[in-house]
C-alpha positions as CSV (number, residue, x, y, z in Angstrom):
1,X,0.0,0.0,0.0
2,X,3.1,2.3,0.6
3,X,3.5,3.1,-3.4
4,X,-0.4,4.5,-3.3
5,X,-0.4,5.3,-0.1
6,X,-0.8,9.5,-1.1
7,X,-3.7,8.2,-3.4
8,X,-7.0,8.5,-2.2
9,X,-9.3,5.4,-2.3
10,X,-11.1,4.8,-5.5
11,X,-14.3,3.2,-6.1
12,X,-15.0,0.6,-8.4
13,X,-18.6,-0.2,-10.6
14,X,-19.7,-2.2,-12.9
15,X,-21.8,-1.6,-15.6
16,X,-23.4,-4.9,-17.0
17,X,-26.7,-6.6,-19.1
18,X,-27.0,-8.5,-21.7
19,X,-26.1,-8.4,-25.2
20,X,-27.8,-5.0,-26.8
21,X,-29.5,-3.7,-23.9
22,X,-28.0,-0.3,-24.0
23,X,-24.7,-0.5,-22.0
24,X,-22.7,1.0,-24.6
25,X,-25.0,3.8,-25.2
26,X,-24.9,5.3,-21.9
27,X,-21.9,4.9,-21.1
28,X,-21.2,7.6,-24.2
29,X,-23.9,9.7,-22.6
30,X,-21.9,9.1,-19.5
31,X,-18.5,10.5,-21.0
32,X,-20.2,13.9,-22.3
33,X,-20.6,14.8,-18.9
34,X,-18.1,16.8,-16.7
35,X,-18.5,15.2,-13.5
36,X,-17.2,11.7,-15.3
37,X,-13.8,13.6,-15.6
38,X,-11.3,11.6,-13.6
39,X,-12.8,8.2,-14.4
40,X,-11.0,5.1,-15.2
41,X,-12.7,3.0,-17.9
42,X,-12.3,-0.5,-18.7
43,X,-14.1,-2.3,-21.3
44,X,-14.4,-6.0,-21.3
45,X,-15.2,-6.9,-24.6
46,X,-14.5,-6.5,-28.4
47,X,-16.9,-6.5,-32.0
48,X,-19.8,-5.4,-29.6
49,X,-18.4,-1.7,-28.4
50,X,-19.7,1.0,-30.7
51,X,-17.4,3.8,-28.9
52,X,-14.3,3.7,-31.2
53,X,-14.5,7.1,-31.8
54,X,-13.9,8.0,-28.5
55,X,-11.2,5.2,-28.1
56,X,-9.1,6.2,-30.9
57,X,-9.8,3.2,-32.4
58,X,-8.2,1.5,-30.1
59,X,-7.2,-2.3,-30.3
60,X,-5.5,-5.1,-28.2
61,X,-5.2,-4.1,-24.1
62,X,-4.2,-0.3,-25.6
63,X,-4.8,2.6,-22.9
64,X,-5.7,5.9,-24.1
65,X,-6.9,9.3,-22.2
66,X,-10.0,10.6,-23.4
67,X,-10.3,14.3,-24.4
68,X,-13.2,14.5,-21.7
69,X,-10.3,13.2,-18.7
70,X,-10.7,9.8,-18.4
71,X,-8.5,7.0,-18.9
72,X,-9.7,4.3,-21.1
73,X,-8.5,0.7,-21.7
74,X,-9.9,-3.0,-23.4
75,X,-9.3,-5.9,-22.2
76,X,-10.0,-9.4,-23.5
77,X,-9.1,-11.1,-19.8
78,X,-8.0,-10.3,-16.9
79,X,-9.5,-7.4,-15.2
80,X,-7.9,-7.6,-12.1
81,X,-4.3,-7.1,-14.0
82,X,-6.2,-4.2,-15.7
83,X,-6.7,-2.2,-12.4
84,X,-3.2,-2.9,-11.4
85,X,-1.8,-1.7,-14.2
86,X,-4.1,1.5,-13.9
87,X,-2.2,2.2,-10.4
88,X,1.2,1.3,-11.9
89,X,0.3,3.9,-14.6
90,X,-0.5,6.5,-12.8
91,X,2.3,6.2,-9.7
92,X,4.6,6.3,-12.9
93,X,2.9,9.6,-14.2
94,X,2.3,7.5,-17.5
95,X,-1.7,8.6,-17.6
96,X,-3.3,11.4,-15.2
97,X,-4.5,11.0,-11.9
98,X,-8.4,9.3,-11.6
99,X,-10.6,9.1,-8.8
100,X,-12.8,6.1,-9.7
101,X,-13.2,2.9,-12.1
102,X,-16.0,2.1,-14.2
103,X,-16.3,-1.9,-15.5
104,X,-18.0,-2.3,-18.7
105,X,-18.3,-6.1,-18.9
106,X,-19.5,-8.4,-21.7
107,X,-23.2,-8.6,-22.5
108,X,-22.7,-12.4,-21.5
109,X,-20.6,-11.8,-18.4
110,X,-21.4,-13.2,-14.7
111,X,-21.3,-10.1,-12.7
112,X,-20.9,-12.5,-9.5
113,X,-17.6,-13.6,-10.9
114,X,-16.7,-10.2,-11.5
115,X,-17.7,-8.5,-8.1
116,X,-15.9,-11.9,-6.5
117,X,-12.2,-10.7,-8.3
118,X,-13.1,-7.3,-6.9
119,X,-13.3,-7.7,-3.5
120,X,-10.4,-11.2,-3.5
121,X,-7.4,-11.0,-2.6
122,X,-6.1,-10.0,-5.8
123,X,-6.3,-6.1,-5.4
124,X,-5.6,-6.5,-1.7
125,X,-2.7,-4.0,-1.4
126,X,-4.9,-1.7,-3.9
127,X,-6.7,1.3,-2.9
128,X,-10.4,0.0,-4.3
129,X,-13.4,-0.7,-3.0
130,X,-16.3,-2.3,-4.6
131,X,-19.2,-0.2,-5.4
132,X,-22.1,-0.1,-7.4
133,X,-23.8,-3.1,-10.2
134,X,-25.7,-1.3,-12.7
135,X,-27.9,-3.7,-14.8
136,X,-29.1,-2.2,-18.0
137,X,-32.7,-4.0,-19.1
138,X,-34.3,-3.8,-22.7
139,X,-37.6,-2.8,-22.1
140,X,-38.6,-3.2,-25.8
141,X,-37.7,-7.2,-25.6
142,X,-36.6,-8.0,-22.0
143,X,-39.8,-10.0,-20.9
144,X,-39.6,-12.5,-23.3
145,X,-35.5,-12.3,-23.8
146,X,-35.4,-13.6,-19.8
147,X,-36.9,-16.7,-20.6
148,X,-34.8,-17.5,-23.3
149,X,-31.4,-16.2,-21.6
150,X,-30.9,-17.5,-18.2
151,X,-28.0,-15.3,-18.2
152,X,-29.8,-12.1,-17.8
153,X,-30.9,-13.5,-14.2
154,X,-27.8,-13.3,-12.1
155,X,-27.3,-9.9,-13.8
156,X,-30.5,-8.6,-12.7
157,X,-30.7,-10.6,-9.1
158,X,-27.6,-9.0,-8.0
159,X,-28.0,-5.4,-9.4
160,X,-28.1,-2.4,-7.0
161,X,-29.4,-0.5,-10.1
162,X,-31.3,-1.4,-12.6
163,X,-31.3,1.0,-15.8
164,X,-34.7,0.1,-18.1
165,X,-33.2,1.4,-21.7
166,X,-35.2,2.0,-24.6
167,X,-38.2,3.3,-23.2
168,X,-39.0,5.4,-26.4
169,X,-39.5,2.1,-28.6
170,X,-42.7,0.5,-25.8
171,X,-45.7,1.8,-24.9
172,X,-46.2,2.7,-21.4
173,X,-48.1,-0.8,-19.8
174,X,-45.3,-2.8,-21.5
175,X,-42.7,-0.7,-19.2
176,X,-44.6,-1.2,-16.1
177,X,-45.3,-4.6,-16.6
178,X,-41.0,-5.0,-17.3
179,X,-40.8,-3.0,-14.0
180,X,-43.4,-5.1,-12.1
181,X,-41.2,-8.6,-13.6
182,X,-38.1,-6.4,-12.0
183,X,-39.6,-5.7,-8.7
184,X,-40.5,-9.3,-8.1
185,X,-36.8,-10.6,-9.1
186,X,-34.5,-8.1,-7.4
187,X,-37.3,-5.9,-4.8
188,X,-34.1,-3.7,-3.6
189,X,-32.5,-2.8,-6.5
190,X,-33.5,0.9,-7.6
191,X,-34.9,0.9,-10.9
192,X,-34.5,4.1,-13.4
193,X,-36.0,4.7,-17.0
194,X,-33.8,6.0,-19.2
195,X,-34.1,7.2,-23.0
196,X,-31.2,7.7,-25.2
197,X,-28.8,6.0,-22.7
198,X,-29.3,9.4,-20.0
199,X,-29.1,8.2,-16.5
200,X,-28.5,9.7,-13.4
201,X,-24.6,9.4,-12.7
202,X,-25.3,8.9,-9.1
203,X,-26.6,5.6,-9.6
204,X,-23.6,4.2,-10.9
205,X,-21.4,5.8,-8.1
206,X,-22.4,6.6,-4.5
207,X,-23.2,3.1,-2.4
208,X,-21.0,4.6,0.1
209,X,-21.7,1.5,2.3
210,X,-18.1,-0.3,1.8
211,X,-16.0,3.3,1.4
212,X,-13.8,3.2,4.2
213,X,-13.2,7.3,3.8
214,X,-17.4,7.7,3.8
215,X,-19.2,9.9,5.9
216,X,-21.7,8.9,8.4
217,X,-24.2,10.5,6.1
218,X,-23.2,8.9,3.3
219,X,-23.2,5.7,5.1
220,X,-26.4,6.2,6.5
221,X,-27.6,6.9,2.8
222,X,-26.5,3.8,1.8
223,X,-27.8,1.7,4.5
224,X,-31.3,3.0,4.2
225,X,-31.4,1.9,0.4
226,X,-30.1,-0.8,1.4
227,X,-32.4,-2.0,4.2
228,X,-36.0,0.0,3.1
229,X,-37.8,-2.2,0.7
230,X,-40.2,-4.7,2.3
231,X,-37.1,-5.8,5.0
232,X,-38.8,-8.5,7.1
233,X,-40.7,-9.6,3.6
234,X,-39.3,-12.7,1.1
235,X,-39.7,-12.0,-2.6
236,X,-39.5,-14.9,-5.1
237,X,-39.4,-15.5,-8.6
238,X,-40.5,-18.8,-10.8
239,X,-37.0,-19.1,-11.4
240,X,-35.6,-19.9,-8.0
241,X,-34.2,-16.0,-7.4
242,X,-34.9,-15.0,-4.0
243,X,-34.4,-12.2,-2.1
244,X,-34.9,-12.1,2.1
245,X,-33.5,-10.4,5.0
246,X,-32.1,-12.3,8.3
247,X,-32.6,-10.1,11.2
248,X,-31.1,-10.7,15.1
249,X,-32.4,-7.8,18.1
250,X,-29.3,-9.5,20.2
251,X,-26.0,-8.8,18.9
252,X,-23.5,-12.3,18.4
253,X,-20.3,-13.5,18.7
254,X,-17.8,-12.6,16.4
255,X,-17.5,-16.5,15.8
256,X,-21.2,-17.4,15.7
257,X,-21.0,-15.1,12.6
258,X,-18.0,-16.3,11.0
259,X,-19.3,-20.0,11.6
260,X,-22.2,-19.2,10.2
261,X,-21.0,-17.2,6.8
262,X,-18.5,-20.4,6.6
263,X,-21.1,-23.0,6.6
264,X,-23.6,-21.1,4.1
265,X,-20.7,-20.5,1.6
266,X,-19.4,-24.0,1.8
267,X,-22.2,-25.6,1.2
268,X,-24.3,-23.5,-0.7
269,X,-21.3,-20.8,-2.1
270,X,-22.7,-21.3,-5.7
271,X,-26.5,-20.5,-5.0
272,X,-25.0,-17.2,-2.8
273,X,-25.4,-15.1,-5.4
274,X,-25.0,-11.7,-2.8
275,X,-25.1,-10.9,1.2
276,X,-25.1,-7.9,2.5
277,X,-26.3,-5.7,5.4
278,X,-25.1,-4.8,9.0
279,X,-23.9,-7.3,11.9
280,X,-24.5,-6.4,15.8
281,X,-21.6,-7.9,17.3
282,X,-21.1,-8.5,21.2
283,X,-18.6,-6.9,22.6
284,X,-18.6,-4.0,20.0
285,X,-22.1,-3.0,19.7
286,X,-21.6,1.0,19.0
287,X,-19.7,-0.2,16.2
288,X,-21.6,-2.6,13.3
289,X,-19.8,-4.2,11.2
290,X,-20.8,-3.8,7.2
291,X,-20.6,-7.5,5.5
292,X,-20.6,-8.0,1.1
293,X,-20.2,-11.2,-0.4
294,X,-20.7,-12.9,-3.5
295,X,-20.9,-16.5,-3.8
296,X,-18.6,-18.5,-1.2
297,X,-16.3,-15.0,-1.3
298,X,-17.0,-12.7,1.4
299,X,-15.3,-9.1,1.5
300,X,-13.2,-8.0,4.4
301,X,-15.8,-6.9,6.8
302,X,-15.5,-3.1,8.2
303,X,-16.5,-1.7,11.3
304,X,-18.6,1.7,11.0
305,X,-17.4,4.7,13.5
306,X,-21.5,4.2,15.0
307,X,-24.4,2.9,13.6
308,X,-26.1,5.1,10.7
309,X,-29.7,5.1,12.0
310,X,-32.0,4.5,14.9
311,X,-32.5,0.8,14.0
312,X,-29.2,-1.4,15.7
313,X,-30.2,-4.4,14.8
314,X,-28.2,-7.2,12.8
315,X,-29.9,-7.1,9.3
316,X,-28.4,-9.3,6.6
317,X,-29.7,-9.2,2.8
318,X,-29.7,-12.6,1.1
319,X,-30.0,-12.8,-2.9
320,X,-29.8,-16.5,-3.3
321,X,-30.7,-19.2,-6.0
322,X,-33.2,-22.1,-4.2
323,X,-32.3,-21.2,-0.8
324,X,-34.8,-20.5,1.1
325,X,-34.9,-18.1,4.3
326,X,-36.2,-20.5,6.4
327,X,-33.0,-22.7,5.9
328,X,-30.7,-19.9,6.1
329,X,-32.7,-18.8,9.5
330,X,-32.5,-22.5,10.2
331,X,-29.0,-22.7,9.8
332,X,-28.1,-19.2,12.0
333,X,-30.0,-20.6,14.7
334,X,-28.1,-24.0,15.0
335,X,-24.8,-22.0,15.0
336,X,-26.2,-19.8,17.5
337,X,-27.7,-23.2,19.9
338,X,-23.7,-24.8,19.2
339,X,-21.7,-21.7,21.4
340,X,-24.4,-21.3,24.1
């Protein structure tokens, strides 16, 4: 951490959906814009990206600064190497300064697999933290392209954001019918309209809930999106996608939580498709402790300075594939019986 150590942390979204949906089209809308000055871009993918006139043209794993600011690479692999060599870069003086990182990923991509090489410990001695998932959604074809692509799913299940492009080409029901399909797949996500690719940039950057420089406001922010819709409710979808919260009143062990993330993620890792929320740990109980994971990889928990709101109770968010509350419930509760 020493060589980045007068660098400020930088956060780190992703920008995903599936093939067509509009991903490409806002992020040029996105690059217009001043306040996207300072940005780091990395593009996952090559033949679908219409932006080569702002890249120059570009071609294999070139980097190029963009007249707007930002830093722009493509990469056909690795994106972890990709943010390293960002921070090499820059510590080197090669490109200018940036203060965050925006992941453009494949239309086919597993945004689980992607979040889990972001928060590894891979970037470890690297001044990121993960974000925001943006999930961009045709709403001229989406309903029936779901059934036909089971990879849309995960993109959509695990989205903080979900952008619903192409509103121009539908009539208004269809739209609202998309958003109702949404709401009953991902009940937490915020979902946002946009025509001709314009979105609001603060829903790609701003889920202040992992930035270890964040203000308690910020924090708070955060946690209320996080927390607000339907929180003791379950929401489930025909195609196994649930979505529930855990709460505990008492706070727990330090170990009755780690034995319990260890056993969900070993045995059920796969169908973990995101956990996240707030832990009320004994012996620390001003303090909560913020947990993320994806799949059986859990991100270095962080203690907040004090809790962001009235409520101090342990709430954790469960996305998962054919897991159902009751087991995970289930499954807390025997941990918790075991170290009485």
């Amino acid at each position: 951490m020493a060589l980045f150590e007068r660098r400020r942390w930088k956060p780190v979204s992703v920008l995903t959906g599936f093939l067509g949906s509009g991903k490409t089209t806002i992020l040029q809308e996105l690059l217009k814009r001043p306040e996207m000055a300072g940005t780091a871009l990395i593009i996952n993918e090559f033949g679908e990206v219409s932006v080569d006139h702002l890249l120059l043209e570009t071609s294999e794993e070139k980097m190029v600064v963009l007249a707007n600011g930002c830093v722009c690479c493509s990469v056909r692999g690795d994106l972890v190497q990709a943010i390293r060599s960002l921070f090499q870069r820059m510590h080197t003086d090669q490109i200018p300064p940036f203060q965050r990182i925006l992941l453009e990923t494949t239309g086919l991509a597993d945004p689980g697999a992607i979040v889990r090489s972001l928060i590894g410990p891979a970037l470890s001695n690297y001044p990121v933290y993960f974000d925001t998932i943006a999930t961009t959604v045709d709403a001229s074809n989406a309903l029936v392209a779901i059934k036909n692509n089971p990879q849309m799913i995960p993109q959509i299940a695990v989205a903080d954001t979900l952008l619903v492009t192409k509103i121009d080409l539908c009539e208004s029901d269809r739209i609202e019918e998309l958003e109702s399909d949404l709401r009953a797949r991902n009940p937490r996500a915020r979902i946002q309209r946009s025509e001709q690719g314009v979105v609001d940039t603060g829903l790609l950057f701003g889920q202040k809930l992992l930035d270890p420089t964040a203000k308690v406001a910020e924090t708070r922010e955060a946690v209320q999106r996080l927390l607000s819709s339907q929180a003791e409710s379950s929401a489930t979808h025909n195609d196994g996608i649930m979505s529930f919260v855990i709460s505990r009143d008492e706070p727990m062990s330090f170990a009755v939580f780690d034995a319990f993330m260890r056993a969900l993620c070993g045995y059920r890792g796969e169908d973990l498709l995101r956990v996240k929320g707030l832990v009320k740990l004994r012996g620390s109980e001003k303090r909560p402790l913020v947990v993320h994971g994806v799949q059986a990889l859990m991100h270095p928990p962080i203690k907040l300075r004090k809790w962001p709101s009235s409520d101090q109770r342990t709430q954790l968010v469960f996305i998962t594939k054919n897991i159902l509350r009751e087991d995970v419930d289930r499954l807390l509760r025997g941990i918790e019986g075991s170290f009485r």
